[in-house]
Every structure is written in structure tokens, then in C-alpha cells.
N, C-alpha and C positions, 0 to 999 in steps of 0.2 A: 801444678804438680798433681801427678791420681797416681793412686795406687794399683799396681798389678798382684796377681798370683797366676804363673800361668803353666800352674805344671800341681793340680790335684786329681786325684784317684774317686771314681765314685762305682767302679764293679770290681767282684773280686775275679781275677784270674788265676789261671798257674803259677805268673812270677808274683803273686802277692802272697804273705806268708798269715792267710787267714783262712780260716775256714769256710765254706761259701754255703755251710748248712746252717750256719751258729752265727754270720754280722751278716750285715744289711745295708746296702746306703739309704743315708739318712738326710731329707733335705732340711731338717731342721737342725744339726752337725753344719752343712752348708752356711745356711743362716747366722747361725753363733759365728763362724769364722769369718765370713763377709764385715759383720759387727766389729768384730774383736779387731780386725786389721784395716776395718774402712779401705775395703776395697770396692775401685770403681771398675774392675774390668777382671774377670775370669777365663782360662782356659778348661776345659775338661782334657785329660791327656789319660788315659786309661794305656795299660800295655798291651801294645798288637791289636787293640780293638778299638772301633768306632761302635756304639748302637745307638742310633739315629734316635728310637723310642727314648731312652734314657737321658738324651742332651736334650729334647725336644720340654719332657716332664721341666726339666730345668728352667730352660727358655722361660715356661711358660711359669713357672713359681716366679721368676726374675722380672718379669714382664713390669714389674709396677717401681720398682727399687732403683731404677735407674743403674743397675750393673749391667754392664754388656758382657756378655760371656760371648766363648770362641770354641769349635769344635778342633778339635785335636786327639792328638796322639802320642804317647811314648815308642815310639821305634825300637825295637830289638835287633841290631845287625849283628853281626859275629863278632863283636871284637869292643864294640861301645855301641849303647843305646842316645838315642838322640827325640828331642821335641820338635815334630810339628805341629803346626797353631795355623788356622787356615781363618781369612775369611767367612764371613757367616753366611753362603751361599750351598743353594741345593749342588750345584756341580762340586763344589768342596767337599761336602757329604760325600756324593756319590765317589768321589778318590779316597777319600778316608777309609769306606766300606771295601773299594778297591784292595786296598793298602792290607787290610785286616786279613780278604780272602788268598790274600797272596802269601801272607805268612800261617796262616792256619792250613794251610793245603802243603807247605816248606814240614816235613818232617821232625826237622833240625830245630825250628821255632823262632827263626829269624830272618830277615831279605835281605836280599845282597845287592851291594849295591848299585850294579849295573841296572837291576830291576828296577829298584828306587827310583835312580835316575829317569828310566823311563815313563813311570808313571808320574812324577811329581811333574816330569814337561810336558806334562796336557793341561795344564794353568798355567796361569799367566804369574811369573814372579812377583808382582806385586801382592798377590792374593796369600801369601805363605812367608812365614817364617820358617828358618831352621835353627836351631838352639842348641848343641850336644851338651853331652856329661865334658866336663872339660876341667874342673876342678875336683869334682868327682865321680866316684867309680861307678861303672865303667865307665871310662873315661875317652875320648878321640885324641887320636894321638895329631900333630902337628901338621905331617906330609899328609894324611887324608883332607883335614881341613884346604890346605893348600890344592889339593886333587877336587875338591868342589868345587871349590871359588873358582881355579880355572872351568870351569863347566859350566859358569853363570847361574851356581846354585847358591850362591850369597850364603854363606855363614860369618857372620860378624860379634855374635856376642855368644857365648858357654855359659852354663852354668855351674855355680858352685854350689859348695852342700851346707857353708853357712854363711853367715854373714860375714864373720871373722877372717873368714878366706876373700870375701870378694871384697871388702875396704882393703887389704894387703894389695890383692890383685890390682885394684883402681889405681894402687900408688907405683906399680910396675910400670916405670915406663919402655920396658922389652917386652910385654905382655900382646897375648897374640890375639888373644878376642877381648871383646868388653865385657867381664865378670857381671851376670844376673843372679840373686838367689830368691827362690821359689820352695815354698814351704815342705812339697812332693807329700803332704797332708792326703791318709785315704780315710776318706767321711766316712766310715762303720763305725755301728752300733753292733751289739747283741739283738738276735731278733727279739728275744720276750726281754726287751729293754722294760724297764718301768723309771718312772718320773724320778724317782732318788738316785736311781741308777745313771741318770742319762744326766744330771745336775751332780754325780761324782764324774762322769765322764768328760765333761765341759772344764770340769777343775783341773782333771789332767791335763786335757787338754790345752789350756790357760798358762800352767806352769810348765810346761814343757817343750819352750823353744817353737812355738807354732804362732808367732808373728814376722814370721818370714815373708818377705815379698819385696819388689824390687819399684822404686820411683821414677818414674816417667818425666821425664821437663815438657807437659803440654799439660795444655788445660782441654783437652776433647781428648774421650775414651773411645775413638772409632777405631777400626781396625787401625787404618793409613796413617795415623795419629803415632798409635804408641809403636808400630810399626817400624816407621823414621825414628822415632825415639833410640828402640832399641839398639835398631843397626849405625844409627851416626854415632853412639854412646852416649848418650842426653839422659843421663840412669845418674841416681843418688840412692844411699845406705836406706833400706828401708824397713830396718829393724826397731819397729816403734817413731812416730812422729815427731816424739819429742828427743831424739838421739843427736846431737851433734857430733861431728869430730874439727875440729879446727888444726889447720895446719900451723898455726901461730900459737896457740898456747896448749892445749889439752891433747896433750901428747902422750902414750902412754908404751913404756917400753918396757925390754926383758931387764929383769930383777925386782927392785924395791919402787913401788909407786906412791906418794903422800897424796891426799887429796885436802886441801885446807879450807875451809870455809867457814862464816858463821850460822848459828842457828836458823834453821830453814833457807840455806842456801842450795838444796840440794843435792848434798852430799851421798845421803843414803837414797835418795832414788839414782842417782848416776851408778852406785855400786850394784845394786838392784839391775841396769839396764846392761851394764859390764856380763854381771850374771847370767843372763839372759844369751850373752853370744858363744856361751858356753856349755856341750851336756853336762848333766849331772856328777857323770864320773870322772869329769875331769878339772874339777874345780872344790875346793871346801869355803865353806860359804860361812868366820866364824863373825858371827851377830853381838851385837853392842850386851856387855856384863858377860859373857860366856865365857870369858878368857880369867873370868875372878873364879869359874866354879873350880877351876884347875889349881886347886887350892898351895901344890907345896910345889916346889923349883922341881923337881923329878918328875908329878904330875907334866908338867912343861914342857922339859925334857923329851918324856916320854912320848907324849902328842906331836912335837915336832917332826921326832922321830919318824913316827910313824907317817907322815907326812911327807918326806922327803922321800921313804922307801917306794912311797904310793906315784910318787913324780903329779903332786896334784900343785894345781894354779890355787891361790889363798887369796883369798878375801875377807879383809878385816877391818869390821867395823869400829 
């Protein structure tokens, strides 16, 4: 099994909602995440842009770590954005650079896909994946997926926006691609980051849902490797290594859930990993003794209350 992520940001463009005077990419932000998620294999997917300089700097930080990383792209079309992930070859490059000058020269800020078409069929299908938004937004809708594949542009797997979505997905036996989640993580700092700053930034980063990545069933990280992977659906949840889901016992459904176990059975790290598949605002997270501070039945009451009007997911330790 190795780990992917193959859908991270490292330049700031127009669709990114950062300032491109004030962050920076950071390959040491790279680093931390590679660590954090033991990943063996990387795409770079920037919007509407390939820069050759930029992946190359990478390449060459990566050289010793044994991650293979992949040149790619987030795609902008009119209607859903999609990943391509190419082969680690000069002729890939030069389509990617392709790809970039075709939509920076497009007014509108997006290809269509007649054009697409044209250009991604000067390689050889094996050398490329395509991956769209497909659980989420923008998202391809059904009949275009189906308008590709006839064309022998092979889309076989979508990506979801978390993990929560894509173990649902997996268990959809009507489901029309094979659910990937990819962290869509863009490695900025501040430029006049300083060293407290950049160790409060990695904490955000840490507690913030940013162990996303999708599980490969092969033991080699070469393109043709996870490639097959992807497209046959040889993918498992890869939300933390130590996350199971069992179809037989640890099942976890809409309403009341008990989790029973003895001391250091892992009760509060499962809670903790639960946590984790979920933003912030959509979950209250109460921790062991916190439910005593709520001292009178009204206090209770009250919080519940408030709870219910919030429509949040509870967690109780």
C-alpha cells in the first residue's frame, strides 16, 4: 500500500483566495506534509498553470526522500474543473505549458473542451490521468464523464472533498467513478514568516483536516503503478493509517452511537479520528469532565439547546 496526494497547490493564482504579495510557497510546508501523511508519491496541480521552474525546484528537494512526485494540473472548464497528473516526462511538461498558454490567452479563463481534447491527444493515454471534481464543487456532471470515455479519454475515478464523502461513495454500489480524496492543501506561508510563526502554522495545519490522501493497493510509486491503481479502483480510506472501517462490526450510523471499550482500548483515539472527518463547524467535540462543568439541569438544557439549533454532529467523550 503507498500513499498519494495528488492534487496540492504550490503558486498563487487568480482562483486562489491569497495574496500573492504577502504568502509564498514554502518547501519546507511541503515537507511537514509529506511527514505528517507518509506520502510516497505527489502531484503538483496548480490552477491553469504548469511552471516547469517551480516543479523542477521540487523535483530536486525530493531527489533523496524517495517521493515521486508528478507534474500536473487543476483544469478550469466552464462548468467543472478537473486534475490532470501526467507522467514525469519533458513532452508532458511541454502539454502542460501547452494547456496553461491556452487558457491564459481564453479571456473567459477557462478551455473548452473540444480544445482539451485536442491537446491531451498528442500523448499517449497511458502517460495521463484525468480525475474531475465529482463530489465536489465544481463538480462534472454524469453525461460529460460519459462524452469522454466515449472518446478514449478514460476517466474512471472523481474526486471528493473529504473523506467522509468518499468511504459513503465506496459503499455506493450505483456510483459512477471510484471516489479519491486529496487534501487540495496550498503550501503558503507569509513571506516575513519567522520560526514561531511557521511552528504555529504547522499546528494549524495538523488540526485542520489536512491528512487527506487516498491509498493505492501496490507496493511501487511509479507513475503506471498507481495509475492502474487508480483507474481499476485498487484505492482504500486514507484518512490516517491507522483508521479502519469494518463492514462487520464498527459501523457507525445516523443518531446515537456507543463506543464500549476498556481502558486503553482506544476509544478516545477512534473519537479523535471520527473528528477528524469532519470541519470544525460542523461537529462539537464535548471532552471527558466537561459535561460536570454544566453544573444545573437548565445549564444542560440550555447547551443542548443550543446544539440542536446549530444542527452540529456531537461528540462525547
Amino acid at each position: 500500500m503507498i500513499n498519494i496526494d495528488f492534487h496540492l497547490h504550490t503558486l498563487i493564482t487568480n482562483k486562489d483566495r491569497y495574496n500573492g504579495d504577502k504568502y509564498e510557497f514554502s518547501l519546507d510546508f511541503l515537507k511537514h506534509k509529506i511527514e505528517l501523511c507518509k506520502l510516497n508519491a505527489i502531484a503538483i496541480t496548480n490552477h491553469d498553470i504548469f511552471d516547469k521552474n517551480n516543479f523542477e525546484e521540487i523535483e530536486q528537494f525530493l531527489k533523496d526522500k524517495q517521493v515521486k512526485i508528478f507534474p500536473g494540473m487543476e483544469i478550469s472548464f466552464k462548468k467543472f474543473h478537473l486534475l490532470l497528473i501526467c507522467s514525469n516526462t519533458n513532452e508532458n511538461k511541454k502539454l502542460l505549458i501547452k494547456i496553461s498558454e491556452t487558457i491564459k490567452d481564453n479571456q473567459d479563463g477557462f478551455i473548452t473542451i473540444e480544445k482539451f481534447e485536442t491537446l491531451i491527444k498528442t500523448i499517449s493515454h497511458d502517460n495521463y490521468i484525468l480525475i474531475p471534481h465529482y463530489l465536489k464543487k465544481p463538480k462534472i456532471d454524469d453525461d460529460l464523464i460519459k462524452n469522454f470515455n466515449n472518446k478514449n479519454l478514460c476517466i474512471k475515478c472523481g474526486e471528493t472533498s473529504s473523506i467522509d464523502k468518499q468511504y459513503r461513495e465506496m459503499k455506493n454500489e450505483n456510483k459512477t467513478l471510484f471516489p479519491v480524496a486529496f487534501s487540495d492543501d496550498k503550501l503558503f506561508i507569509e513571506s516575513a514568516q519567522t520560526k514561531n510563526g511557521f511552528d504555529e502554522m504547522t499546528k494549524y495545519f495538523d488540526e485542520h483536516h489536512h491528512r487527506i490522501f487516498t491509498c493505492c493497493d501496490t507496493e511501487n510509486n511509479d507513475f503506471s503503478s498507481i495509475r492502474n491503481a487508480l483507474i481499476n479502483g485498487k484505492i482504500h480510506i486514507g484518512e490516517d493509517n491507522d483508521i479502519e472501517y469494518s463492514d462487520n462490526n464498527d459501523k457507525i450510523k445516523p443518531g446515537i452511537n456507543i463506543i464500549l471499550g476498556s481502558r486503553g482500548s482506544g476509544k478516545t483515539k477512534t473519537l479523535n479520528l471520527i473528528k477528524q472527518c469532519f470541519p470544525d463547524d460542523e461537529v462539537k467535540y464535548i471532552k471527558q469532565n466537561e459535561i460536570s462543568k454544566l453544573s444545573t439541569d437548565d445549564d444542560w438544557k440550555k447547551y443542548l439547546k443550543n446544539l440542536a439549533e446549530n444542527k452540529n454532529k456531537v461528540i462525547i467523550q
